[in-house]
C-alpha positions as CSV (number, residue, x, y, z in Angstrom):
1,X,25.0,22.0,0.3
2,X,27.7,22.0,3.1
3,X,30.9,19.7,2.8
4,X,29.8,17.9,5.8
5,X,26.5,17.0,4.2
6,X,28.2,16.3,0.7
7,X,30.8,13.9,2.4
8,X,27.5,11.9,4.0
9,X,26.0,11.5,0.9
10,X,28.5,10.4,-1.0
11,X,29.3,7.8,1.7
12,X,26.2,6.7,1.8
13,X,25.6,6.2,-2.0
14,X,29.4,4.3,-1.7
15,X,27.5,2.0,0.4
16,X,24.4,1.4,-1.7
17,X,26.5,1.0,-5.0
18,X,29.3,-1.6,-3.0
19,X,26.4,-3.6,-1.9
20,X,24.8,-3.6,-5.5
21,X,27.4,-4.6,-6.8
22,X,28.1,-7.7,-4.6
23,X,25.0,-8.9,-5.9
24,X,26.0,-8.7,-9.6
25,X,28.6,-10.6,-11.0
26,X,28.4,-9.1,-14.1
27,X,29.5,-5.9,-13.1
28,X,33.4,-5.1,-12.6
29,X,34.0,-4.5,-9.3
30,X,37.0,-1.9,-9.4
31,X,36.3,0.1,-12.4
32,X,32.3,0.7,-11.6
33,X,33.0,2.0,-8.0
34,X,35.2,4.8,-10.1
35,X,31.2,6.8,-10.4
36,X,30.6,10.3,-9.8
37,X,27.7,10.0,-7.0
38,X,26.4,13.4,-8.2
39,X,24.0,11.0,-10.5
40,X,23.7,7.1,-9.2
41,X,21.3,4.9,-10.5
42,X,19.9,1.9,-9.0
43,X,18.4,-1.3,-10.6
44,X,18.8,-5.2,-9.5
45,X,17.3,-7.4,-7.3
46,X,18.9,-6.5,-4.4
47,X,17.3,-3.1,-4.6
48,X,13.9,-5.0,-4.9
49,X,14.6,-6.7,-2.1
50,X,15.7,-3.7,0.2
51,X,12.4,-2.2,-0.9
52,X,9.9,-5.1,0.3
53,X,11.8,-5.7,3.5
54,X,11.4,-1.8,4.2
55,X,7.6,-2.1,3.2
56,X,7.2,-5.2,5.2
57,X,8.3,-2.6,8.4
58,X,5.4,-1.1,7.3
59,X,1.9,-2.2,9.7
60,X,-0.4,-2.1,6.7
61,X,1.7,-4.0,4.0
62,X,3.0,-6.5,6.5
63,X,-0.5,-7.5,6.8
64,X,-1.4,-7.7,3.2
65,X,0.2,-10.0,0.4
66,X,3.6,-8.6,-1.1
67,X,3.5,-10.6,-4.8
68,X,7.2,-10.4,-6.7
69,X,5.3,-11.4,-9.9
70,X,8.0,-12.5,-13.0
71,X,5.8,-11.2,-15.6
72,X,4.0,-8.4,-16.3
73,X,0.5,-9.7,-16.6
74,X,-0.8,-13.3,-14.4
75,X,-3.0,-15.1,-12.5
76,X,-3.5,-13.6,-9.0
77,X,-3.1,-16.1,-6.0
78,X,-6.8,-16.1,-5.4
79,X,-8.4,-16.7,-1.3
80,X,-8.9,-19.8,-0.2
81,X,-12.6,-21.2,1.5
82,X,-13.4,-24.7,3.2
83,X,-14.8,-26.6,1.2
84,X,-16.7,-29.2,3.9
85,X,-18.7,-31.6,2.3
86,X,-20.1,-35.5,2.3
87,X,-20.4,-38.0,-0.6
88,X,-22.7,-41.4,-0.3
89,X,-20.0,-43.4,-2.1
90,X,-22.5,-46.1,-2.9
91,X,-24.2,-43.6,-5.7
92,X,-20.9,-41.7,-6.7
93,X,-17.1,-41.3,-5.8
94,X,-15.9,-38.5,-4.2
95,X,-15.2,-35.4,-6.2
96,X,-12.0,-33.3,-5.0
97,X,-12.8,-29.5,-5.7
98,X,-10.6,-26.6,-5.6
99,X,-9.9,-24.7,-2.4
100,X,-10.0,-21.2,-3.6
101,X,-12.3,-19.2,-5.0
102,X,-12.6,-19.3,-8.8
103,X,-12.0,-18.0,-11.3
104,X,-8.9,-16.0,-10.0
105,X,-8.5,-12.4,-11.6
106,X,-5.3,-11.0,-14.2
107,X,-2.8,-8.7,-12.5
108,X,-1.1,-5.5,-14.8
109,X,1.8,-4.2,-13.1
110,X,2.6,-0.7,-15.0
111,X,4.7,1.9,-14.0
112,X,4.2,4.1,-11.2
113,X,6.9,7.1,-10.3
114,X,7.5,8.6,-7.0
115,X,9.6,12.2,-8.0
116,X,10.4,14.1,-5.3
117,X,13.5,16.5,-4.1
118,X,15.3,17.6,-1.0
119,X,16.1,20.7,-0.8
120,X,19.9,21.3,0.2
121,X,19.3,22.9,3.3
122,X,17.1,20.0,4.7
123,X,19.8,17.4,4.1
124,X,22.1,19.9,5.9
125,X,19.4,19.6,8.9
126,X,19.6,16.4,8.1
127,X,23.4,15.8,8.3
128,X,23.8,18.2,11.5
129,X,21.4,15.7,13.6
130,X,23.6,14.6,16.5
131,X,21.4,11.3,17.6
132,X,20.8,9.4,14.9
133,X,23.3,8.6,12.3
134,X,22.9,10.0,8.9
135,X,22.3,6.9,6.9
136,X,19.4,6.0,8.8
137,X,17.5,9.5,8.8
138,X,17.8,9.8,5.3
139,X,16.9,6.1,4.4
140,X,13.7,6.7,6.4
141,X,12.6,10.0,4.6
142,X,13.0,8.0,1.4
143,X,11.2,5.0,2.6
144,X,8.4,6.8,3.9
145,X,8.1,8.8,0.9
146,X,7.2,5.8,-1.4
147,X,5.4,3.9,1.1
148,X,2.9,7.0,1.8
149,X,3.2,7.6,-2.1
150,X,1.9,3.8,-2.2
151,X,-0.4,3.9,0.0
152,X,-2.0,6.9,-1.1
153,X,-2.3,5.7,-4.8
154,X,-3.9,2.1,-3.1
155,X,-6.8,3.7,-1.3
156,X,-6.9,7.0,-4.0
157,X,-6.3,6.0,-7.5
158,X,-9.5,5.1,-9.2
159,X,-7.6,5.1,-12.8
160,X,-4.0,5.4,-14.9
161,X,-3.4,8.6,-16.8
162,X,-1.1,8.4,-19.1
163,X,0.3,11.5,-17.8
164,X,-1.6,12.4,-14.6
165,X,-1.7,15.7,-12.7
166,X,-1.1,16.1,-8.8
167,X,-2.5,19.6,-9.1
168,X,-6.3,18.3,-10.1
169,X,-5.9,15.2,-8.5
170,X,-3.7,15.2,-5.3
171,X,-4.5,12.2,-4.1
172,X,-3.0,10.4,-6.6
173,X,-6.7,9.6,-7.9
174,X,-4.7,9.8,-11.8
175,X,-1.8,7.2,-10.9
176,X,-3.1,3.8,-10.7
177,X,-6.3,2.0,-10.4
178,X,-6.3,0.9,-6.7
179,X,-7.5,-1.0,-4.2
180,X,-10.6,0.9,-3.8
181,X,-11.4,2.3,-7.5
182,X,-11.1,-1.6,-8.4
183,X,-13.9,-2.5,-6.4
184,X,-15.9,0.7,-7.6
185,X,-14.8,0.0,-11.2
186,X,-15.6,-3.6,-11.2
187,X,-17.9,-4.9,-8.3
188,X,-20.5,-2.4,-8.3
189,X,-22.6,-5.3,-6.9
190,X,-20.8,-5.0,-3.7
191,X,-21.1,-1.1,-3.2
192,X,-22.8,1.2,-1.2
193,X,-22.8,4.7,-2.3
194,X,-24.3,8.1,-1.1
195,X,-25.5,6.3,2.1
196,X,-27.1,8.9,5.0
197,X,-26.4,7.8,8.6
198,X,-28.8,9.8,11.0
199,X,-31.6,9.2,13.5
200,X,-34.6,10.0,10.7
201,X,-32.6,7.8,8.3
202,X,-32.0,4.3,6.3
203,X,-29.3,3.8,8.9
204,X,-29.5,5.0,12.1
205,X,-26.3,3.8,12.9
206,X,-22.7,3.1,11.7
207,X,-23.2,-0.3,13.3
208,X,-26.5,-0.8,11.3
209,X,-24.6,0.6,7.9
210,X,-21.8,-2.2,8.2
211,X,-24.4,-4.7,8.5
212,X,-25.9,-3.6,5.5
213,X,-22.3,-4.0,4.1
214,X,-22.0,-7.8,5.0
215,X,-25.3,-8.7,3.5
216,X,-23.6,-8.4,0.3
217,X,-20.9,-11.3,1.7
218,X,-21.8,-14.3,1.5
219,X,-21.1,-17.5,3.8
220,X,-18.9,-18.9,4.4
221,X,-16.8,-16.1,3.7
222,X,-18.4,-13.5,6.6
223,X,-18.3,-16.9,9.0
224,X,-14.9,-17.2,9.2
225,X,-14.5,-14.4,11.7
226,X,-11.9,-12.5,10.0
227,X,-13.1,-9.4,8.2
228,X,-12.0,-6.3,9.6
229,X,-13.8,-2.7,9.1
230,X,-11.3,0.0,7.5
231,X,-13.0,3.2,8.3
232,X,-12.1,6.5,7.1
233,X,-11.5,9.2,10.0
234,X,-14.9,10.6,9.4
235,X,-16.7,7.9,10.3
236,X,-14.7,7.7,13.3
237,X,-15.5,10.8,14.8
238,X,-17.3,10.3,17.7
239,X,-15.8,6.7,18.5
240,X,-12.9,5.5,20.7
241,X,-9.7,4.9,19.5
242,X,-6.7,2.8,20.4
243,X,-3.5,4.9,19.6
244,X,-1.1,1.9,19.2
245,X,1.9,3.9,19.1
246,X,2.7,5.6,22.2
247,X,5.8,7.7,20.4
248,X,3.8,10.6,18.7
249,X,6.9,11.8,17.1
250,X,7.3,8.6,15.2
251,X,6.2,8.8,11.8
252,X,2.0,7.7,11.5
253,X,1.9,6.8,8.4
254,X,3.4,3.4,9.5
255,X,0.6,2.9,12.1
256,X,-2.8,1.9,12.2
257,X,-5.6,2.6,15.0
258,X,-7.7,0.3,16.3
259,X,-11.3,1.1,17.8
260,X,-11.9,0.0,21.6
261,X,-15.1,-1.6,20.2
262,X,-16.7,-3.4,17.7
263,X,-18.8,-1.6,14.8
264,X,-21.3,-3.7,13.0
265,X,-19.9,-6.7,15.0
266,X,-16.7,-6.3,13.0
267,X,-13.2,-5.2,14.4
268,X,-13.1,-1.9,12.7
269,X,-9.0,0.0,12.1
270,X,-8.1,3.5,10.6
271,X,-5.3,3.1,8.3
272,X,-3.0,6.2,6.9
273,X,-4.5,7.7,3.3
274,X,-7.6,5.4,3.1
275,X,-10.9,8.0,2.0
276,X,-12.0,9.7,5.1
277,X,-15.9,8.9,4.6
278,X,-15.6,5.3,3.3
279,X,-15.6,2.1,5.0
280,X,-14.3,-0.9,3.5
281,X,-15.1,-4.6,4.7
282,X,-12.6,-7.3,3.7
283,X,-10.1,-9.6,5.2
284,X,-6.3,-8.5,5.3
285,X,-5.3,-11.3,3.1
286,X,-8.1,-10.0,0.4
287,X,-5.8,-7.2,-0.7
288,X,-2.5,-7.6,-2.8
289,X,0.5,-5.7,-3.7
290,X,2.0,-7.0,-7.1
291,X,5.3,-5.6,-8.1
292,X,7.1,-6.9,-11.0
293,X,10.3,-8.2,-10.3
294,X,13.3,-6.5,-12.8
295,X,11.4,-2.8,-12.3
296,X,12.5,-0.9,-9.3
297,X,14.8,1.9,-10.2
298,X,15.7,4.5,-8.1
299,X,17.7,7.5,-9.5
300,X,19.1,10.3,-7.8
301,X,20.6,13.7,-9.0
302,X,21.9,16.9,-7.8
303,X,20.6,20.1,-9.2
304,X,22.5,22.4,-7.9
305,X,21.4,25.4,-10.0
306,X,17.9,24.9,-8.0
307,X,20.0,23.9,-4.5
308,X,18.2,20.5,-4.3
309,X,19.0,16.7,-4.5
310,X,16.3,14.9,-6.9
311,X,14.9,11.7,-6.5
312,X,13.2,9.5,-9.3
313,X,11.6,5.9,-8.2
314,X,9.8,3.8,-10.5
315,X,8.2,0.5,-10.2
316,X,5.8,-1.6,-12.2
317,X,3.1,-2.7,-9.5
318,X,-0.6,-3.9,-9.4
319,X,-3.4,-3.0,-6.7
320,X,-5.6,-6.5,-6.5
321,X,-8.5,-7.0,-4.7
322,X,-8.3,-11.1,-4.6
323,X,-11.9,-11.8,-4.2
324,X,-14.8,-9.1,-4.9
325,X,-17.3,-11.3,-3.0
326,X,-15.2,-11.0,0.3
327,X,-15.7,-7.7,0.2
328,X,-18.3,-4.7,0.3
329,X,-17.5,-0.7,0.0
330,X,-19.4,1.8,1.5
331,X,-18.7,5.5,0.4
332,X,-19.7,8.7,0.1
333,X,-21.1,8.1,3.2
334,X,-23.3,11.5,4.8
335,X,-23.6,11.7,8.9
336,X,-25.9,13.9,10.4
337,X,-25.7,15.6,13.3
């Protein structure tokens, strides 16, 4: 690594461990900035707190619900329904009933890591970048490394290995049981699987296969007017699409697309890392992020007998799907020409 490059770092993690330490009283202000930044580690609440206001920048999550949860294991927050109704008083008094759905579900943050390394000469790239200050490049390749890493075990994951392997599974289908394997794993009721779309077919049309999908949602839910399609980029082949960023240099796993039309009477999107022939039907505020507060720790080394800078995040987190009845999956799904 060049000097330059070592200086920025170094000021950089000066920054991060000042500001830390602002926010903990317990920690002696002039002897703890004496650290050798070839190892820092980071853990308190302030680091939680730079993490969900840097996932917030993200489209997806800003959409969904962010849960700091105290405990490991809870109740989830549940969705909320109108609950219209009339009572002839005369007979009976009026009976109060709860306005969200019951019963609400059990969140289990556990551990999830997001390892990675830079290799020295890309933070010297990095460093030698005359328009953009250094701080900023390299917070957003770390930021965009666990959000993508989160995003891909939320649409992916399907289970938690113990000890799971990027080689067989690569799209983090080991790491967690998300968003998606939750639904598969425990609503099969509101699956889909295997379906053919084609002209000599069950469904002749995408539109007539998302309809098929919001039979299995009952009202009042699918009357509200709120559920969205999330389509996979193979079901999106032949459609129109609404690139919302007009910056194609900017970093896409931030952005969502939106279709020009509606499919199955549904607004449908394409979001980064969701299954390429799935569609999922659900409203935004159906899907959770849990992360337990007291968990995010972020560790970073140099190794310079391999010329590279390693990174180690951990958090505990939780993929919840709030409500399986406000939601259906179709996947696996076959188009023919």
């Amino acid at each position: 690594m060049q000097k330059f490059t070592q200086e920025h770092l170094d000021n950089y993690y000066k920054k991060i461990f000042s500001k830390n330490l602002n926010h903990d009283e317990n920690l002696n202000h002039d002897e703890d900035l004496n650290v050798n930044f070839n190892s820092v580690l980071t853990l308190n609440e302030q680091s939680e707190n730079d993490l969900l206001r840097r996932m917030r920048l993200n489209e997806f999550f800003n959409l969904i619900n962010i849960i700091k949860a105290t405990n490991p294991t809870g109740e989830t927050i549940g969705l909320k329904l109108p609950i219209a109704s009339t009572t002839d008083t005369d007979k009976k008094g009026r009976e109060p009933n709860a306005s969200h759905l019951q019963p609400t579900k059990q969140y289990h943050c556990k551990q999830i890591n997001v390892d990675g390394y830079i290799p020295y000469s890309k933070l010297d790239a990095l460093a030698g970048t005359i328009d953009k200050d250094f701080a900023l490049i390299y917070e957003e390749l770390l930021d965009n490394e666990i959000i993508s890493s989160l995003l891909l075990a939320g649409f992916n994951g399907r289970k938690r290995a113990e000890t799971s392997d990027p080689t067989a599974n690569p799209l983090a289908q080991d790491a967690a049981e998300g968003w998606i394997g939750k639904i598969a794993n425990h609503a099969k009721a509101q699956v889909i699987t295997g379906a053919t779309v084609g002209a000599d077919r069950q469904y002749k049309s995408i539109n007539a296969l998302i309809k098929a999908g919001l039979e299995k949602i009952p009202n009042p839910i699918k009357a509200r007017g709120d559920l969205i399609a999330i389509c996979g980029r193979d079901v999106l082949l032949d459609s129109r699409i609404e690139i919302k960023y007009s910056d194609l240099t900017q970093n896409q796993a931030e952005k969502i697309t939106v279709l020009n039309q509606l499919l199955g009477g549904l607004r449908a999107v394409n979001i980064p890392y969701f299954p390429a022939n799935s569609i999922l039907i659900t409203r935004f505020d159906n899907i959770s992020f849990y992360l337990q507060r007291g968990t995010v720790r972020t560790f970073k080394t140099e190794n310079p007998s391999l010329d590279r800078l390693e990174l180690y995040n951990s958090m505990c987190v939780d993929f919840i799907i709030e409500d399986y009845q406000s939601c259906a999956l179709i996947e696996n799904i076959n188009i023919e020409e």
